[in-house]
C-alpha positions in Angstrom: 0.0 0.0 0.0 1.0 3.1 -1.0 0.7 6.1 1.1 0.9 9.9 -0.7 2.2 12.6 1.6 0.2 15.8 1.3 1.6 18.0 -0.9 3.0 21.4 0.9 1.6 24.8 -0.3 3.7 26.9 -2.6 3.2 30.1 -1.1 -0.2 32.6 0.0 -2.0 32.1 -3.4 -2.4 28.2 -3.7 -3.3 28.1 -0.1 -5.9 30.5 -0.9 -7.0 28.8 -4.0 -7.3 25.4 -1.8 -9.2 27.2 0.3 -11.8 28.7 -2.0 -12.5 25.0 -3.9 -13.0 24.0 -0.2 -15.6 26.3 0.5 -17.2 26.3 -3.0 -17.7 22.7 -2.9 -19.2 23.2 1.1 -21.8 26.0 -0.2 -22.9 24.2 -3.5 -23.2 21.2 -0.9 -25.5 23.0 1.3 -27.4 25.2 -1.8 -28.3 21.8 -3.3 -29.6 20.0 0.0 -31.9 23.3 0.4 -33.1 22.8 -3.1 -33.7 19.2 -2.5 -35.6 20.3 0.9 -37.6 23.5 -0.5 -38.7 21.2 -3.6 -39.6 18.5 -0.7 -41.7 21.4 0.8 -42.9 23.1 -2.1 -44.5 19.2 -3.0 -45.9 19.0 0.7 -47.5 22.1 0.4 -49.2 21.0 -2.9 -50.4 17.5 -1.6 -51.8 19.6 2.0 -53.4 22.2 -0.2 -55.1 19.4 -2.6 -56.2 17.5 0.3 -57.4 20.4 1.9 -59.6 20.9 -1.1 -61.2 17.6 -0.9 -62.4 17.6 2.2 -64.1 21.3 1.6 -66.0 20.1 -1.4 -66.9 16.5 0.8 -67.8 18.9 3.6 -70.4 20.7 1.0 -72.3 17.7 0.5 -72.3 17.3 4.3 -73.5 20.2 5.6 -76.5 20.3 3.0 -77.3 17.1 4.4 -76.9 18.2 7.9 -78.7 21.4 7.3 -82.1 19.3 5.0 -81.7 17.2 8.4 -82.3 19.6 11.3 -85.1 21.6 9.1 -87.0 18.0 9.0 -86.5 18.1 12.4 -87.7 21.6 13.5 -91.1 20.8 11.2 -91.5 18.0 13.6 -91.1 20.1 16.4 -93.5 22.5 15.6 -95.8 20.2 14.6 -95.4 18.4 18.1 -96.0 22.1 19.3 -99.2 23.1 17.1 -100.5 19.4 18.4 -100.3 20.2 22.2 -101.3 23.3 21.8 -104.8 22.4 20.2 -105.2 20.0 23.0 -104.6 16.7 21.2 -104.2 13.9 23.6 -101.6 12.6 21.5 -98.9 14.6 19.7 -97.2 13.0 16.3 -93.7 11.4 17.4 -90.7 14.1 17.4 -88.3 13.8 14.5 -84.7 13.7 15.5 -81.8 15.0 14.0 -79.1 12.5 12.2 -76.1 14.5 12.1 -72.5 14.2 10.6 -69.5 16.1 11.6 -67.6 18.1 8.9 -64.2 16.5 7.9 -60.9 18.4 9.0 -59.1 15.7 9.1 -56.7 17.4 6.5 -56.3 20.8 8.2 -55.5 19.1 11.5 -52.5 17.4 10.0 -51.4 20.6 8.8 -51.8 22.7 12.0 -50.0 20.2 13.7 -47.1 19.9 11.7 -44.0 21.6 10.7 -45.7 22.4 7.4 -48.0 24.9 8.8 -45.3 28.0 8.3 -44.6 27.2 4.7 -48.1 26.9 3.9 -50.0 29.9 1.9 -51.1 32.2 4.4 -54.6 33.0 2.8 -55.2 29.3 3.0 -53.9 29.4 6.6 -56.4 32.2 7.9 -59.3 30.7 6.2 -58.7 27.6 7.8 -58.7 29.1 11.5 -62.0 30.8 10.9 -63.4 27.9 9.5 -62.1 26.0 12.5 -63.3 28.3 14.9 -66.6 27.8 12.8 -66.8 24.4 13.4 -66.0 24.0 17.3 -68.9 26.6 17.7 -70.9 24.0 15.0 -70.3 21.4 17.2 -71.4 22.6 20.5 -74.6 24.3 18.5 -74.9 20.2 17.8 -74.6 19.1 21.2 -76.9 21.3 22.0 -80.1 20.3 19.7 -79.5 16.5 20.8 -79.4 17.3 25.0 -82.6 19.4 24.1 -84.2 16.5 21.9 -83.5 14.4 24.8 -85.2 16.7 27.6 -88.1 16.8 24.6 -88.5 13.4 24.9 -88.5 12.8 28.2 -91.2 15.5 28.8 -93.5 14.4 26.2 -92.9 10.8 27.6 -94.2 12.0 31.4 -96.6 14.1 29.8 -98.4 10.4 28.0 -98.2 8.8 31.5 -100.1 11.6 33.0 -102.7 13.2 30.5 -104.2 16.0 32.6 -101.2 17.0 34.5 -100.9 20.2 33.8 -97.2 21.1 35.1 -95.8 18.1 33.0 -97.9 19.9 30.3 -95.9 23.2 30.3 -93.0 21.4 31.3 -93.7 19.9 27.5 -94.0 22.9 26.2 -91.0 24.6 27.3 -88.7 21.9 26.1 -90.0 21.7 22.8 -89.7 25.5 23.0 -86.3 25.1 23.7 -85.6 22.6 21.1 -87.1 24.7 18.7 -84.7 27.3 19.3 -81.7 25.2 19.6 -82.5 23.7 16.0 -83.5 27.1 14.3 -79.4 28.0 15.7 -78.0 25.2 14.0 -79.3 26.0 10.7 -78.3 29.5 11.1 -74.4 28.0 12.5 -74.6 25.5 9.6 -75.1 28.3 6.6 -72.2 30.2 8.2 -70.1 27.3 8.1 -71.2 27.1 4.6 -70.5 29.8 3.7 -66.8 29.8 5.0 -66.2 26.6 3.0 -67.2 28.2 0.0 -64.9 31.1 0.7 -62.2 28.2 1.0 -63.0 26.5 -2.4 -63.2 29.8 -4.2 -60.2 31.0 -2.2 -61.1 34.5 -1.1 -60.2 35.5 2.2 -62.5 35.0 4.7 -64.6 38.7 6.3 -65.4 37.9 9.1 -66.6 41.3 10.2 -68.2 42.0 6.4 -70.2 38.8 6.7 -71.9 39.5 10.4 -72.3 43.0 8.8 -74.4 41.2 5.6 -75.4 38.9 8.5 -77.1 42.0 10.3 -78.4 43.9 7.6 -80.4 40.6 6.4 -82.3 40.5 9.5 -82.9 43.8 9.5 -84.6 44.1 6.1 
């Protein structure tokens, strides 16, 4: 085996030289791994953003079947309503909601990775808000089926004892209530709506214009 002794420098400028191929070759080394890693990125952010998109159109077909769900519901309540109040000994069984959850399967995995810088920032804030949307969808959901249950149960006492007038009112109220929980869920399921069209189309998100068109609806 034959072992080569390094060659000694001939003076300032071939040390110099050495040392400029040295640090050439160490920058292009590093320039081409963040290449390699942006394009890695730049290919993440595309899959993300494409997946993103699939949910929001899946999540239009849900919500219209959420929303055709709870207004089949609040007929049945009224018509419960309009029964008791006309005196009828038995009121037509109460209609309950069947209802599915949005996907966000998508955003999650985004929010809760490393990718969530990088990613476009429009896409980013309309993701929040719709987010935000949804937890306050959820709860609105939560609270239709606790008053569908206290519904129930009152119209059930209310069977076992026809002339009780306190379990009469107490029917009433509940399905009150349940009439205004549902009526809020359709009004929380258009905004979500309406956010996840925003998404698909990809314009930013008002928040403050939209309660503004929100307000000026009721009003007129």
């Amino acid at each position: 085996m034959h072992v080569h002794k390094p060659k000694p420098w001939h003076g300032l400028r071939e040390l110099l030289r050495e040392y400029v191929v040295i640090v050439l070759g160490v920058l292009t080394a590093l320039a081409a791994e963040q290449t390699v890693e942006a394009l890695r990125h730049r290919a993440q952010v595309r899959e993300m953003t494409e997946k993103m998109r699939v949910e929001s159109e899946e999540n239009r077909h849900v919500v219209d079947y959420d929303v055709e769900s709870v207004r089949a519901a609040l007929a049945s309540t009224d018509a419960v309503l309009a029964a008791l109040a006309k005196g009828e000994a038995v009121a037509p069984k109460l209609r309950r909601t069947n209802l599915f959850t949005p996907a966000d399967a998508a955003w999650i995995a985004i929010r809760d990775s490393a990718l969530l810088p990088i990613m476009p920032k429009l896409l980013v804030d309309n993701a929040w808000k719709v987010d935000a949307t949804q937890t306050y969808m959820r709860s609105k959901m939560d609270d239709v089926i606790r008053a569908a249950d206290q519904a129930d149960a009152a119209l059930s006492l209310r069977r076992s004892a026809r002339h009780d007038a306190d379990l009469e009112r107490t029917a009433r109220l509940r399905l009150a209530e349940l009439q205004v929980q549902e009526g809020r869920l359709i009004v929380i399921l258009g905004e979500f709506r309406q956010a996840n069209e925003h998404v698909l189309r990809g314009d930013r998100i008002d928040t403050v214009a939209d309660l503004q068109k929100a307000r000026a609806a009721k009003r007129n």
